[in-house]
C-alpha positions in Angstrom: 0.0 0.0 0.0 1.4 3.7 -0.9 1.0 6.7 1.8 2.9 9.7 2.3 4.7 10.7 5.6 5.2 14.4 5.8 7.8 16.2 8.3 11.1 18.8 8.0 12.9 18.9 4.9 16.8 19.6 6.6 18.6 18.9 3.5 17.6 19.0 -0.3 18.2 16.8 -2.7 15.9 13.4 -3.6 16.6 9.9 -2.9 15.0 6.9 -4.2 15.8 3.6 -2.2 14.9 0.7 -0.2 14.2 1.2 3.7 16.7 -0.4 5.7 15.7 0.0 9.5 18.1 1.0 12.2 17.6 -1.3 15.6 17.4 0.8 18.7 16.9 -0.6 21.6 13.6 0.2 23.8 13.7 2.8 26.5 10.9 1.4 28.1 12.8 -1.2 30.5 11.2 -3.3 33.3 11.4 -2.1 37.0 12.6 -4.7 39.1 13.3 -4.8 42.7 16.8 -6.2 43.9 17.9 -8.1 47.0 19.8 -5.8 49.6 22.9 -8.1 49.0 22.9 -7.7 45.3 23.1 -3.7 45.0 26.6 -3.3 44.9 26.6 -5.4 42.1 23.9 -3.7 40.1 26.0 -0.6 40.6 29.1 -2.2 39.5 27.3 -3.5 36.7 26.4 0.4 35.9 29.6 1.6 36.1 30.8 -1.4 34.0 28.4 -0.5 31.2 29.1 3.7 31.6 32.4 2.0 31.0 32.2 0.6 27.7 30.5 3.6 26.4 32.7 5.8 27.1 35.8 3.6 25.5 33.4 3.5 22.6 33.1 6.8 22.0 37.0 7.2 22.6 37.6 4.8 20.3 35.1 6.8 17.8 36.6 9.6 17.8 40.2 8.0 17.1 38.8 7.2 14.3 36.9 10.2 12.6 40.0 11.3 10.2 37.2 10.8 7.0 34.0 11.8 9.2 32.6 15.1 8.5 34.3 18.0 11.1 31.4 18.0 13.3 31.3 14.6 14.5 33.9 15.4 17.0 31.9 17.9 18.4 29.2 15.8 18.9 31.2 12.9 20.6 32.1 15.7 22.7 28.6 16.2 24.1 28.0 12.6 24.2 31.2 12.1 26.4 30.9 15.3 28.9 26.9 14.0 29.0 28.2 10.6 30.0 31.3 12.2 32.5 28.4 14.3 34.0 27.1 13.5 37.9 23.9 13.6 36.4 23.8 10.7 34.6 27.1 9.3 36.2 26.2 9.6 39.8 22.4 10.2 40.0 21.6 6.5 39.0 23.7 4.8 41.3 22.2 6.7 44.2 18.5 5.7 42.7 20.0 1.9 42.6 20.9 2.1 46.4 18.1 4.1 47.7 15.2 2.3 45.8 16.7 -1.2 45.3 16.1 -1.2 41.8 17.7 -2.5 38.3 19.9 -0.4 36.9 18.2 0.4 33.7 15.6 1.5 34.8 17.3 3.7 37.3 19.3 5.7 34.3 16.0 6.0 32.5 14.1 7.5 35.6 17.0 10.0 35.4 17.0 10.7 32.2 13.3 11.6 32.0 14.0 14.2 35.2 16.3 15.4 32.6 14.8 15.9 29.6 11.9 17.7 31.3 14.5 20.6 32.6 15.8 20.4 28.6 12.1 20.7 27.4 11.9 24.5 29.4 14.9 26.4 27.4 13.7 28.8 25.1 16.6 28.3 22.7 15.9 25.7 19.9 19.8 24.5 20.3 19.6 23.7 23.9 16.0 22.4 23.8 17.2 19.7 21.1 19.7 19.2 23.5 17.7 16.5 25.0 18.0 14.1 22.2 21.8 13.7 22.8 20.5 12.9 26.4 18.0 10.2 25.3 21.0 8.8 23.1 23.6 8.7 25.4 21.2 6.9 27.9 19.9 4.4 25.1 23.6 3.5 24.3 24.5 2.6 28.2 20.9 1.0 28.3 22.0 -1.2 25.3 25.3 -1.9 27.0 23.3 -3.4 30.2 21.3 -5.5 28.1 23.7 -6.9 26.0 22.0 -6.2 22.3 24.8 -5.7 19.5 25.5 -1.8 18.6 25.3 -1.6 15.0 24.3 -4.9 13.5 22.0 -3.1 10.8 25.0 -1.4 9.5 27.1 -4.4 9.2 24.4 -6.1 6.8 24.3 -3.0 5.1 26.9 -4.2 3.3 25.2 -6.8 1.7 23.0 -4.5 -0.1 24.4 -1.7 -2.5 24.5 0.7 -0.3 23.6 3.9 -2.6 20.2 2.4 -2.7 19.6 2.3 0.7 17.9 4.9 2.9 18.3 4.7 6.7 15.0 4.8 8.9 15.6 5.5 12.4 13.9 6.5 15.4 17.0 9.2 16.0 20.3 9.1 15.0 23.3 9.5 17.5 26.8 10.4 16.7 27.9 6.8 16.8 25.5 5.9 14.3 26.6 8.3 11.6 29.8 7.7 12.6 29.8 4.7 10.8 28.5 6.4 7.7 31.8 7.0 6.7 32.5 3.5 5.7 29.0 3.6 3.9 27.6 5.4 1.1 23.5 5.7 2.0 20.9 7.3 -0.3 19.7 9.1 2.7 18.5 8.9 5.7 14.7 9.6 7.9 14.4 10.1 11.1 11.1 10.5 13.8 12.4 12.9 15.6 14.7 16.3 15.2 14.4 19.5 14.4 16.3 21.8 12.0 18.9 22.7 14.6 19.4 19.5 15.6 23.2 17.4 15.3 21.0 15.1 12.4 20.1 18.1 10.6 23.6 19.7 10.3 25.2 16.3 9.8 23.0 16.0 6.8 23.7 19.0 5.7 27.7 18.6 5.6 27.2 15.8 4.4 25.3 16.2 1.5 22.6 13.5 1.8 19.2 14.2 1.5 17.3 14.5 4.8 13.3 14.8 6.1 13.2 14.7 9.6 10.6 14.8 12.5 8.0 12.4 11.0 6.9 11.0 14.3 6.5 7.4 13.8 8.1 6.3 10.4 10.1 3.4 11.8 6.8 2.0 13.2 5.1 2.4 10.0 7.9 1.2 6.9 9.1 -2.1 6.8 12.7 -2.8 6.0 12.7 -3.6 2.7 10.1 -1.2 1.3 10.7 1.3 -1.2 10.9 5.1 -0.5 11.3 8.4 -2.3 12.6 11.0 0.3 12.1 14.7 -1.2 14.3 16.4 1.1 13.4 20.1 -0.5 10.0 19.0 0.4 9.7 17.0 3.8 8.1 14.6 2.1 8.3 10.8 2.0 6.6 8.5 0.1 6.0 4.8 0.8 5.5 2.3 -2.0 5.3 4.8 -4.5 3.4 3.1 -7.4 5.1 4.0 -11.2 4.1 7.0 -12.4 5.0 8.9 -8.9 8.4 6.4 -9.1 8.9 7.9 -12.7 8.4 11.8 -12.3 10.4 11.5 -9.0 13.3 9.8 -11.2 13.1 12.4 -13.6 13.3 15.4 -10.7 16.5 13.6 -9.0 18.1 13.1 -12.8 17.4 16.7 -12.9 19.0 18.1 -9.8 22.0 16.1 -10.8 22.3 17.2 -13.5 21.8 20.7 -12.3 25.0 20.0 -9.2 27.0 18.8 -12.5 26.6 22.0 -14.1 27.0 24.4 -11.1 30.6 23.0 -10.4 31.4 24.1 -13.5 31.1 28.1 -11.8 33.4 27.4 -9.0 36.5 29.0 -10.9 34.5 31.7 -12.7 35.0 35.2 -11.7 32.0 35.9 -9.3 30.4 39.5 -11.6 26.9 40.5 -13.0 26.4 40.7 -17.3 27.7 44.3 -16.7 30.7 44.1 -15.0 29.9 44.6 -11.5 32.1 42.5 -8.5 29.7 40.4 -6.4 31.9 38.7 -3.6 30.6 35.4 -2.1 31.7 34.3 1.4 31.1 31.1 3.5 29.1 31.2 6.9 31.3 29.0 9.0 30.5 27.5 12.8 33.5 25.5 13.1 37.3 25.0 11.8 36.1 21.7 10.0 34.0 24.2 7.7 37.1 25.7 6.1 37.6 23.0 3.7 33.9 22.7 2.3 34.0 26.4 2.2 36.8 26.1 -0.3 35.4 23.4 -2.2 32.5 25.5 -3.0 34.4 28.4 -3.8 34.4 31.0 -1.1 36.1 34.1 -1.4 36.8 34.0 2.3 34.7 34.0 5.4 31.9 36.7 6.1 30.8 35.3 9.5 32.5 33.0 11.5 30.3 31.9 14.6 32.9 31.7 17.1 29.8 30.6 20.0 30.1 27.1 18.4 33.1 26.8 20.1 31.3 26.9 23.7 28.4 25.4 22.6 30.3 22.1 21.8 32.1 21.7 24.9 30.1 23.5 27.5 32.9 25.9 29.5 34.6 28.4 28.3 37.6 27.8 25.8 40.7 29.9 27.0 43.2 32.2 25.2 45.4 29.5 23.7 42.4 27.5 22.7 40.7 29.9 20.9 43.6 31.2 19.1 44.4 27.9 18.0 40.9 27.3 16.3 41.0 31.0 14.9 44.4 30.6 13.4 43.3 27.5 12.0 40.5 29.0 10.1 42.7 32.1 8.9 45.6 29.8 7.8 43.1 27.2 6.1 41.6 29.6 4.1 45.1 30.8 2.7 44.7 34.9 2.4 41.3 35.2 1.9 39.5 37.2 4.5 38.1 36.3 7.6 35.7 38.0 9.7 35.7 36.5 13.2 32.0 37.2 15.2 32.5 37.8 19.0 30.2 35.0 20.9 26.8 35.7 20.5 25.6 33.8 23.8 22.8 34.4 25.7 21.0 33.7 29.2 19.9 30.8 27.7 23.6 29.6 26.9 24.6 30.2 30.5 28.2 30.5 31.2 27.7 28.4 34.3 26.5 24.6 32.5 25.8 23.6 36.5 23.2 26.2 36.7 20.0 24.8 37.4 17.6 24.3 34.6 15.5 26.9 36.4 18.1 29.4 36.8 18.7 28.9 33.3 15.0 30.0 31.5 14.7 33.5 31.3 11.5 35.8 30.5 12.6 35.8 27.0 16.2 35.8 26.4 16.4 36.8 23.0 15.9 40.2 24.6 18.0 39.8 27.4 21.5 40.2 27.7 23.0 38.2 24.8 25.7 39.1 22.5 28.1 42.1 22.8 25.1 43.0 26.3 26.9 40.0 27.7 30.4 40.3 26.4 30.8 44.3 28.1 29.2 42.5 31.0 31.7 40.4 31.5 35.0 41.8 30.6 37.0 39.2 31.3 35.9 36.8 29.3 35.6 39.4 26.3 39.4 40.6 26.7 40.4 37.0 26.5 37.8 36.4 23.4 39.7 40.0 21.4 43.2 39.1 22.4 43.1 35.5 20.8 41.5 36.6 17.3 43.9 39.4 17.7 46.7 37.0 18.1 45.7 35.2 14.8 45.0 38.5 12.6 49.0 37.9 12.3 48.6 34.5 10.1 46.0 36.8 7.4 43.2 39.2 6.7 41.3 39.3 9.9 38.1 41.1 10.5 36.1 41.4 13.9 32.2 41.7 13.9 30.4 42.8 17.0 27.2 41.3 17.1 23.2 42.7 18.0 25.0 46.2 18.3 21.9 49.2 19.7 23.6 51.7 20.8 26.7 54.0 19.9 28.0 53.7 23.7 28.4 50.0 23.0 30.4 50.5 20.3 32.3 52.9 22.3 33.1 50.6 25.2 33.8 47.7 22.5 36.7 49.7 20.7 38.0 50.9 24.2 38.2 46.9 24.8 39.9 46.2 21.8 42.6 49.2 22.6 42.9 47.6 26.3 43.8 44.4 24.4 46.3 45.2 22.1 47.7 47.2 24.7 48.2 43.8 26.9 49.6 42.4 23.7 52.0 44.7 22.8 53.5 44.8 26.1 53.7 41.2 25.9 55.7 42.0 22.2 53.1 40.0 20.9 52.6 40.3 17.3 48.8 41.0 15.5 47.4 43.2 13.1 47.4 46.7 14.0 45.0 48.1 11.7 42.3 45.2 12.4 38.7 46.0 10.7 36.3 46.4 13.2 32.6 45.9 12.1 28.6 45.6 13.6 26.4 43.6 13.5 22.8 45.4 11.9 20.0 42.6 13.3 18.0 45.4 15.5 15.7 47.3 13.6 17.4 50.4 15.7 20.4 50.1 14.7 19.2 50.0 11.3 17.4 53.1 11.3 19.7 54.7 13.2 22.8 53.1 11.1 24.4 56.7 10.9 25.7 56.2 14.4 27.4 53.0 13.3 28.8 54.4 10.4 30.4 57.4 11.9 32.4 54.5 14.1 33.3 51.3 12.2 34.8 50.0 8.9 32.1 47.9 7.9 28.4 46.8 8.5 26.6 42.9 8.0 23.2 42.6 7.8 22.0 39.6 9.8 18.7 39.5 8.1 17.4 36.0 10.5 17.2 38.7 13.2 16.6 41.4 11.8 13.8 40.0 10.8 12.7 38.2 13.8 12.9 41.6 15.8 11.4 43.5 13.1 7.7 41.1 13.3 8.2 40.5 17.0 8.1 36.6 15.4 10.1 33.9 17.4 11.4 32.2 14.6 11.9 28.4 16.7 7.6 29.3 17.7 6.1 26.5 15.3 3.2 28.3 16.0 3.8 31.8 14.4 6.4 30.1 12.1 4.6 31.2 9.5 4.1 35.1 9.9 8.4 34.7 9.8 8.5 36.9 6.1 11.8 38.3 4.4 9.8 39.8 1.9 7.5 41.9 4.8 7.9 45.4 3.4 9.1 46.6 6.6 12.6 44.9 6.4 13.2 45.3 3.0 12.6 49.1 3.7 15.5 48.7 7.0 17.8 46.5 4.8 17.4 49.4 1.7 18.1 52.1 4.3 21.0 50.5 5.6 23.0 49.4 2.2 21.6 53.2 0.6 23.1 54.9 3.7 26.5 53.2 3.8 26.9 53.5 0.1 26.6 57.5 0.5 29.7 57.5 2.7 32.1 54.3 1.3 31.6 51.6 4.3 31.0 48.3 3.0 28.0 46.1 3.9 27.0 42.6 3.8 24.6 39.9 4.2 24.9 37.4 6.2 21.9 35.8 7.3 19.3 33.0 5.3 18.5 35.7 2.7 21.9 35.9 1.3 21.8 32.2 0.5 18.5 32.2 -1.2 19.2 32.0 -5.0 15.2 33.3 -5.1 16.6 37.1 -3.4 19.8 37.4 -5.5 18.6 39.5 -7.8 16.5 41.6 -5.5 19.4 41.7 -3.1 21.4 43.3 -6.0 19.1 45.3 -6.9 19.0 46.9 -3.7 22.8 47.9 -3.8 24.4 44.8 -2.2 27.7 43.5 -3.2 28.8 41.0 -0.3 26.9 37.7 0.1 28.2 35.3 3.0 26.3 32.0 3.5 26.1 28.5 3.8 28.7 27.0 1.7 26.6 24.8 0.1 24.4 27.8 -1.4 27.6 29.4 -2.7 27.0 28.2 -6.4 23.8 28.7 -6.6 23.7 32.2 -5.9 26.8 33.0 -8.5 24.6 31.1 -10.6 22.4 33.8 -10.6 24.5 36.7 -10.3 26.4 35.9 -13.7 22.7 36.1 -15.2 22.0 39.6 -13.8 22.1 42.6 -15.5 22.2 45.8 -12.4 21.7 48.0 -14.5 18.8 46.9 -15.5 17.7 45.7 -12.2 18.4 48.5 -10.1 15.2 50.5 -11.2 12.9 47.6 -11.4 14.0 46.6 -7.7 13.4 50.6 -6.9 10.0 50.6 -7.6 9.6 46.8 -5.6 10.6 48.8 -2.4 7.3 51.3 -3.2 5.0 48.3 -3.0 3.5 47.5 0.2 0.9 44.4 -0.4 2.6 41.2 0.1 1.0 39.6 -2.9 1.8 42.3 -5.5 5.7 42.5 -3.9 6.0 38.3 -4.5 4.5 38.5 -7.9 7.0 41.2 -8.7 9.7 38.7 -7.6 8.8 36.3 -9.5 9.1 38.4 -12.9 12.4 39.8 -11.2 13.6 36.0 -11.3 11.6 35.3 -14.5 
């Protein structure tokens, strides 16, 4: 029987294939009640199985040279999750004081703590909770002896580009493996588009539809499926017609990916001779060589948060300027532009903080970003002295992020004087004349960009803000997901003002958020006066693509009178002839 599973498209791209389930083992384990004499045991038979985990995931990570860059990262989590009292500790003291089983001890924890993970606000930390379940369902299979990855190993019975993974969830140690394999794709139940699954599909290129809610209960191994990863859509059992016009589509986007690599070497300017330079959006150093295989000019945003986000304390000095230098030396003299951390109250510095402690009001207007960096100048001095320290090894730019005021930029520049003060009393070699830039996400500082202009060397549009602030639309609210519109008249009029005011007086700006990377607002981007894409690698080509094919001069007036229309409708239909 055909039927169609719908959920989140995380990665483009179709897939045709048989289903090959991925075992998991149940989290629903028995409660059993143990003899007095026997506890120690069950607790030594806890920390035996914590045990083997961890060596696992040791072992893993000796053994990621071909994985994709963020793997590590995630083993990371896994690891400090599994080193944690939490689930270390807290079991062992359930075992003794209840007399129970083991397993069903950790699970009784982990349930206590994905209900804390459940109350963040922030999409990253609430997803958070599926590396929990994961760690706990590997130390759970441990306990009750079932094999790790047996479904992998008869994967390679089958030819393996034909097969598409179904899983409940998969963990770091799963995908892991994928680097001896070569899947079709891969489905999951659960995630979300901030999730590790999503940005390993992603980097990895394989076409993804997560969040389907009970796909491994419903497709049997075997079956056939078309994922549409542009889509979120699966189909089960497609019958021949459906099977057909989905083989044309996928021959199609081939075919299309064939012909786009072909632009990687081509000089990156419109029909008329205008320069349009494309950067890469990276989150960690593993990004640098993607970047370059999809032919970044350089870096325009660099999201240094990444770097305390994967680990959970604060990097140090040495640390940091190691991971900097190796993005400024991997990316061989093209620029870099280095964000300060843009954490939050709901990325606490303190990870033992109570879960409580943690959920603020609504922290996306609290003290995040450069509030938080002035607010605690330690940290920030160590932050500016290490991507000081690598501005020495090439072009380095720093960004200062969800800039409001003009006193913030004030105090910032006062803290990057006090730090190359420190370092040139230590003889400590950087860039002198560093390029300092903001951050334009408030719809403030956009209309009051002069101030900004007056101080720094160059502006970037973070339009996934900007945009969020601008509709007062939380853009991880399923709910109002919807109303979340680039093309609401209101922020093309902020994101006009802003590239019309710094043209007037020489500062360069670019974009850097979602809209930059959609090949759909090219033109209109250009249109409007901008020269400086940064995005997802992965998006590079497409939007060169369509800058080669645009004529500014005969866009610019078109896009002019777009900016006078105000009705949603009438503003998409004249994108679509802009695109036509």
């Amino acid at each position: 029987m055909s039927f169609t599973l719908h959920g989140l498209g995380v990665s483009g791209g179709i897939a045709i294939g048989r289903a090959m389930l991925m075992s998991h083992a149940t989290l629903e384990v028995s409660h059993l009640t143990i003899a007095p004499r026997m506890v120690d045991k069950e607790i030594e038979r806890f920390d035996a199985a914590v045990k083997a985990v961890k060596e696992e995931l040791i072992l893993m990570k000796e053994n990621t040279e071909h994985a994709p860059a963020e793997l590590n990262a995630f083993i990371d989590i896994h690891t400090m999750f599994l080193e944690d009292p939490e689930l270390a500790e807290k079991p062992r003291e359930i075992i003794r004081e209840r007399r129970c089983n083991a397993e069903w001890a950790l699970v009784q924890q982990m349930e206590h703590l994905v209900e804390q993970f459940e109350q963040f606000d922030d999409a990253y930390l609430r997803e958070r909770k599926f590396d929990v379940v994961q760690v706990v369902e590997r130390v759970v299979k441990e306990l009750l002896g079932h094999p790790g990855r047996a479904a992998l190993k008869n994967a390679k019975k089958s030819k393996e580009e034909s097969l598409i993974v179904v899983a409940h969830d998969l963990s770091p140690a799963d995908t892991i493996a994928f680097k001896e394999h070569r899947f079709a794709s891969f489905i999951t139940d659960v995630g979300g588009a901030t999730s590790h699954t999503a940005i390993l599909a992603r980097g990895m290129a394989i076409p993804a539809v997560l969040g389907l809610e009970n796909a491994r209960g419903l497709i049997r191994d075997g079956e056939l499926l078309i994922v549409d990863g542009m889509r979120g859509v699966v189909i089960v059992n497609p019958d021949q017609r459906i099977l057909d016009e989905y083989q044309l589509r996928k021959e199609k986007i081939e075919l299309e990916k064939s012909k786009l690599k072909h632009l990687k070497t081509a000089k990156s300017e419109t029909i008329d001779g205008i320069e349009v330079q494309l950067f890469a959006n990276i989150e960690l150093p593993g990004d640098v060589p993607t970047a370059l295989e999809c032919g970044a000019e350089g870096v325009g945003l660099f999201r240094t948060e990444f770097l305390f986000l994967d680990r959970g304390d604060m990097p140090d000095e040495q640390e940091q300027y190691e991971a900097y230098k190796k993005v400024v030396k991997g990316m061989a003299g093209r620029p870099v532009t280095i964000r300060t951390f843009d954490l939050g109250a709901d990325k606490d510095l303190n990870p033992q903080a109570s879960a409580g402690d943690r959920v603020k009001t609504n922290p996306a207007l609290g003290r995040r970003a450069i509030r938080l960096s002035l607010a605690e100048p330690k940290m920030f001095h160590t932050q500016l002295r290490a991507i000081l320290r690598a501005s020495k090894h090439g072009p380095v730019k720093l960004l200062i992020p969800m800039l409001a005021h003009a006193h913030e930029i004030d105090l910032t520049l006062a803290a990057i004087e006090q730090a190359k003060s420190s370092l040139r009393g230590e003889k400590v070699a950087f860039d002198e004349n560093i390029a300092v830039g903001g951050m334009i996400e408030i719809p403030a500082a956009a209309l009051a960009v002069g101030l900004f202009l007056r101080r720094l060397d160059f502006l970037s549009i973070g339009t996934n803000d900007l945009i969020q602030y601008t509709l007062a639309i939380d853009r991880a609210d399923e709910q109002v997901a919807a109303l979340y519109d680039p093309l609401h008249p209101a922020v093309l009029m902020l994101i006009a003002h802003t590239l019309a005011s710094a043209e007037k007086v020489g500062v360069p700006v670019s974009v850097c958020g979602e809209m930059a990377g959609d090949p759909a607002l090219t033109r209109l981007l250009l249109g409007m006066g901008l020269r400086i894409f940064s995005m997802h690698p992965a998006q590079i080509l497409k939007v060169k693509q369509k800058v080669l094919k645009s004529d500014i001069a005969e866009l610019a007036p078109t896009v002019r009178k777009m900016l006078r229309l105000d009705e949603p409708g009438k503003l998409r239909e004249a994108l679509e002839k802009l695109n036509g």
